[in-house]
N, C-alpha and C positions, 0 to 999 in steps of 0.2 A: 609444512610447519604445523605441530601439533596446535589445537587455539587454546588450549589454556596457557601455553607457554609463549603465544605470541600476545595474549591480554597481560601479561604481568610482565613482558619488554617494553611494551609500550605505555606502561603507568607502573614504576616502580612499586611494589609493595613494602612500604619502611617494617623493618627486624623492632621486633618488640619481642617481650621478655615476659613468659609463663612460667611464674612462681610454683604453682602448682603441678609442674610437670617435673620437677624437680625430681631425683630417687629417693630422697628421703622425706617427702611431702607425701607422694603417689606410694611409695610403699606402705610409707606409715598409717596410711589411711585403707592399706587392703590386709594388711598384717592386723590390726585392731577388728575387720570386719571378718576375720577368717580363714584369708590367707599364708601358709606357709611361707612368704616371701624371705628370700636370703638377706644376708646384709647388704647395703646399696654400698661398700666403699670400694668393690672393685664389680660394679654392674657392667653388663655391656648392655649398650643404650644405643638404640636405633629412633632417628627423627624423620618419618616420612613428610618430606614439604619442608624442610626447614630453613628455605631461603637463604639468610646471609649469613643464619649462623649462633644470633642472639642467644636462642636457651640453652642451644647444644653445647654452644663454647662455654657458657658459663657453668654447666653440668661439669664439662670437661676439667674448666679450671679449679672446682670444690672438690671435683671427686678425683685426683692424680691418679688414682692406680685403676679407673674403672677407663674404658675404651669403649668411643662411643663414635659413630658413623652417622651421618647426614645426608640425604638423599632430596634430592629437587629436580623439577623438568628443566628448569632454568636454565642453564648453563654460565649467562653471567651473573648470578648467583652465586652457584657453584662455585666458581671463579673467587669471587670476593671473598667466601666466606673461608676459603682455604687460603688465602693470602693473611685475613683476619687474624687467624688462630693458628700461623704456621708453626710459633713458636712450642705447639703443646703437642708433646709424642704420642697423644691418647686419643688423636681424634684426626677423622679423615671426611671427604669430603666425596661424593660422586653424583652423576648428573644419571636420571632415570626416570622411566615413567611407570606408574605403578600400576595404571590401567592393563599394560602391555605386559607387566610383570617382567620387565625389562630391568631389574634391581641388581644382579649380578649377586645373587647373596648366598646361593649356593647351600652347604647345608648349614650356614650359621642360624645362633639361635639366640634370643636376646631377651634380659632381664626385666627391659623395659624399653617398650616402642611406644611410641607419640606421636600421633596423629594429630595437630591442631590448627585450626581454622582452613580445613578443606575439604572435608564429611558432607558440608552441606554445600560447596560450591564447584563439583564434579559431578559428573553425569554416572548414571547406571554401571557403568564399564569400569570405571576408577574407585567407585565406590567398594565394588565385589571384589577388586582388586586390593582395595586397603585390606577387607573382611580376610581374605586368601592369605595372604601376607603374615597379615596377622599370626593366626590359626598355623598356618606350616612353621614360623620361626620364634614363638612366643617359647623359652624355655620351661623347663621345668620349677614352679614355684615363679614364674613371672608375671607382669602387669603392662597390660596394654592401657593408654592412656586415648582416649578420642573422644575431641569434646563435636558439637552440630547443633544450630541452631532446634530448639526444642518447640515441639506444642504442648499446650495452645500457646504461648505467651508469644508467639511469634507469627499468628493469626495476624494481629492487627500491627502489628510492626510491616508486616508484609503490604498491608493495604497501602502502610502507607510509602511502601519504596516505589509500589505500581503506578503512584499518584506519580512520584518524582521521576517513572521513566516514561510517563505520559509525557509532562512537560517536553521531556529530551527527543522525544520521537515528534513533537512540534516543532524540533528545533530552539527550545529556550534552554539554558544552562540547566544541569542538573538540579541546583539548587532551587531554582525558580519555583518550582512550586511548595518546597519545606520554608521559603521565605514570606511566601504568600498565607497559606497556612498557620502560622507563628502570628504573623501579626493581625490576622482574623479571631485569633482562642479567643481574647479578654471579649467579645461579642457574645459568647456561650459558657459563662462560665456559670455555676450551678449545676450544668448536666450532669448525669453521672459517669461519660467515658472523659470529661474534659483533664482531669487529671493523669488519665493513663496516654490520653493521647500528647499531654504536652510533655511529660517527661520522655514520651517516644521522641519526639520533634527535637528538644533540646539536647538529649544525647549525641541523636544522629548530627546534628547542626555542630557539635562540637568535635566531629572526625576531622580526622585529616584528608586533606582533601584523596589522596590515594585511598585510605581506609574505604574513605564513602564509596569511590568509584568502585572497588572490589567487593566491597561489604553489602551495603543496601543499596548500593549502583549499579550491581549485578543483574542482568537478566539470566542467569543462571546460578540461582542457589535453591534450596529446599530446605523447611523444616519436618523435620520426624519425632515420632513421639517416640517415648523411652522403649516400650513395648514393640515397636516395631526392629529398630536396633539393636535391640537384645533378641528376637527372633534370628534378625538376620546374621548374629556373634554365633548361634547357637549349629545356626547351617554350618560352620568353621570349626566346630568344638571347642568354644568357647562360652562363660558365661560370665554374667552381670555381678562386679559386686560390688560396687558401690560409687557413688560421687566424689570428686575431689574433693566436694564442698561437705561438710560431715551434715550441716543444716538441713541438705535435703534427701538426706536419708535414714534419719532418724527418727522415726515415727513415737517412739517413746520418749521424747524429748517434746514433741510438740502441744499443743493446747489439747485437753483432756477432752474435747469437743470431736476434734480430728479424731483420736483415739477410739474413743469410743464407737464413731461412722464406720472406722476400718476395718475392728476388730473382726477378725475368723476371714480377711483376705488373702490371696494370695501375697507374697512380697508383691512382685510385679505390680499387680493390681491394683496395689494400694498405693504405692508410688505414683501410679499413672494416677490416679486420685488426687493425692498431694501435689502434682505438678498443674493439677486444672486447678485446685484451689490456690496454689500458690501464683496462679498466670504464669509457667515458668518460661522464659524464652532463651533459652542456653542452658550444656549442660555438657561440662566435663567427666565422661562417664569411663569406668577400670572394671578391664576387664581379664579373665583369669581363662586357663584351661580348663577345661569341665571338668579333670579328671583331678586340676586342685582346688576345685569349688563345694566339694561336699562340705566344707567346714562355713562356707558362709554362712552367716546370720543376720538377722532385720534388725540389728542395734550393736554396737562397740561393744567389746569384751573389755569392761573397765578395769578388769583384772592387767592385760598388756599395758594400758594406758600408763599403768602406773611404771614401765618403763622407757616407756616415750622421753625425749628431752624434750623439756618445755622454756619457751622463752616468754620471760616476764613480763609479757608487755600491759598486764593490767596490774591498778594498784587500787588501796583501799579508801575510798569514799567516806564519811563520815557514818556510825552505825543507824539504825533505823530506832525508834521508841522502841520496840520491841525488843533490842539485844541483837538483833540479827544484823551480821554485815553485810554491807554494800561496795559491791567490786565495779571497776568502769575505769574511764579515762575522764579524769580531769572537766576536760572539755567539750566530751558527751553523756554528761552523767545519765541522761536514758537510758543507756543501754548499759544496764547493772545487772548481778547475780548475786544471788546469798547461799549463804552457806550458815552455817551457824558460827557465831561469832568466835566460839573459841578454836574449832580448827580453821576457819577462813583466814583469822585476823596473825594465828602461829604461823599459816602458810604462807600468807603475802610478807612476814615478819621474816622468813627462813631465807626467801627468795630477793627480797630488797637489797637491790645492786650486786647480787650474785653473775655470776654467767651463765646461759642455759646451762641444763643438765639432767638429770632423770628423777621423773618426777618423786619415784619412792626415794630419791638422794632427800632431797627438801623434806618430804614427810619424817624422815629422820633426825635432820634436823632441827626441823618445829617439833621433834618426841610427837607425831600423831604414830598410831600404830596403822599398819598398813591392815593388816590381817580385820581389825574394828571398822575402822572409818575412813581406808584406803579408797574402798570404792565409792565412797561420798564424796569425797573430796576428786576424785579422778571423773566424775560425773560433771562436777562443778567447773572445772578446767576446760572439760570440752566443751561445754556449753559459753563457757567463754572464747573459745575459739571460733565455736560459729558465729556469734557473733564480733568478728575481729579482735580481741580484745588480748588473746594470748597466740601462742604459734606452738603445736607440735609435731616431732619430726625424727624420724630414724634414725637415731643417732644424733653429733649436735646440729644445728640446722646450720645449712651452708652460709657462708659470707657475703653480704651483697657487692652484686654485679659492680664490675671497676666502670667508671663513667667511660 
């Protein structure tokens, strides 16, 4: 019996739901960095590991005409997830192991494949087998999606799972020493890791207890740095373009401090950069054929942006002394953006109780000209998006998951 396959019979792993994997999330964020990516409303979509089924079915049921397969060692898994979602013509199910290249895939090729949460908790052999995988069946103008635990920000996250399979290999509960640990911090506070180490502790403390046992209960997982990962994309003929997350890869968006350290690096280089500055520890990273990566670039082409559909999840704040508005939610007014008052305050005016839609729709009409003060304003947007505040997305963005 395979042991990843007999670790996740014997501790279920509960289906949770990556927004981000989405095709109209994951495209729209490789289509704005450079990618010729197709439209996602008939992708075909490959989920390497997809367990019971959670992202794929739900890809499945936004996207009707896209056809989209799910592969897991599992079997009862496999099982479930195709009982799950028998109802949708667009999606199938099959049990395989990817190390072994045992996938049955023949010469199909796919729009967008996902790889999530098991980059870092496979050995050597499943790893190069995701990279192979990839690289033979990614199509032309497609996105692989694989997110793994990142360095450094996963340096001391790590210290501290070895603590808790200390404990375990004493024979005390897994938990035992993140409880011990927890109720020691208020004894050291002033230091300066005491922060980073408690919001480690209280994350991990709030898993499920499955998650932990798989997650940071693993004596088998590994973090990698970006650079390394994208070495190893490139053994495949494939290459790096960018984060799910647009925050961290955007180096022109960030503090003029950063910028300036970076300037005349390679991309690469400087990412790896911003990932020690930022501690990152995770990281959902898209990746493309090398042969449609000559167009990538180290910042958004605001120009696309402007046909992104954007859902309005931020609104306008009261203006500053200065004239200048202030964007944010409500309830966390910190985290604001400005624009200058008379296009921010036309846009949030255009967009108020709208339905998503594309962004140059709304700049027409709030009368801003796209051609003037398009790309200001599409600058403004995404910056809001990194910080949670808005959502854009290929097309309208999907419906949320049925309970």
């Amino acid at each position: 019996m395979n042991e990843t396959a007999a670790r996740y019979r014997e501790i279920v792993y509960p289906g949770y739901l990556q927004e981000t994997a989405h095709p109209r999330f994951a495209m729209a964020v490789a289509r704005v960095f450079g990618v010729a990516v197709p439209e996602p409303e008939r992708a075909r979509v490959l989920e390497i590991a997809c367990n019971r089924g959670t992202t794929l079915g739900w890809v499945a049921e936004t996207l009707p005409e896209s056809q989209c397969l799910g592969i897991d060692i599992v079997e009862e898994a496999v099982a479930e997830a195709a009982a799950a979602y028998a109802h949708l013509p667009n999606i199938a199910f099959r049990q395989g192991d990817v190390a072994a290249l045992d996938l049955d895939l023949g010469e199909a090729v796919f729009d967008v494949i996902i790889v999530q949460g098991l980059f870092s908790w496979v050995d050597d052999a499943a790893r190069d087998g995701i990279m192979r995988v990839c690289g033979r069946h990614l199509a032309e103008g497609g996105v692989a999606l694989i997110s793994y635990n990142a360095m450094p920000g996963s340096a001391y996250r790590a210290a501290v799972r070895e603590l808790l399979l200390l404990e375990e290999a004493r024979g005390n509960p897994l938990r035992a020493g993140l409880d011990r640990l927890m109720a020691a911090l208020p004894g050291v506070e002033g230091l300066p890791h005491v922060p980073l180490l408690r919001e480690i502790c209280e994350r991990v403390a709030g898993q499920d207890p499955a998650v932990l046992r798989h997650d940071d209960g693993s004596v088998e997982t590994e973090p990698f740095y970006l650079m390394q990962v994208a070495e190893w994309a490139a053994g495949e003929g494939l290459a790096y373009v960018a984060d799910s997350d647009f925050a961290l890869d955007w180096i022109g968006a960030m503090p003029a401090e950063i910028q300036r350290a970076l300037h005349g690096l390679p991309r690469l280089e400087a990412l790896q950069y911003c990932d020690y500055l930022l501690n990152l520890p995770f990281r959902r990273s898209i990746f493309a054929r090398a042969a449609d990566a000559g167009g990538v670039q180290a910042a958004p082409n605001l120009t696309m942006v402007l046909d992104l559909h954007v859902a309005p999840g931020f609104v306008r704040l009261e203006d500053d002394e200065d004239g200048a508005a202030r964007f944010g939610r409500p309830e966390t007014p910190e985290r604001v953006m400005s624009a200058t008052a008379e296009e921010g305050v036309r846009l949030l005016d255009a967009m108020a109780g709208q339905a998503p839609a594309p962004l140059r729709q709304f700049l027409e009409v709030a009368g801003i000209d796209p051609a003037h003060d398009g790309e200001a304003v599409a600058r403004m947007v995404l910056q809001a998006t990194m910080r949670g505040l808005c959502q854009v997305s290929l097309g309208p963005p999907p419906a949320a998951p049925k309970d």
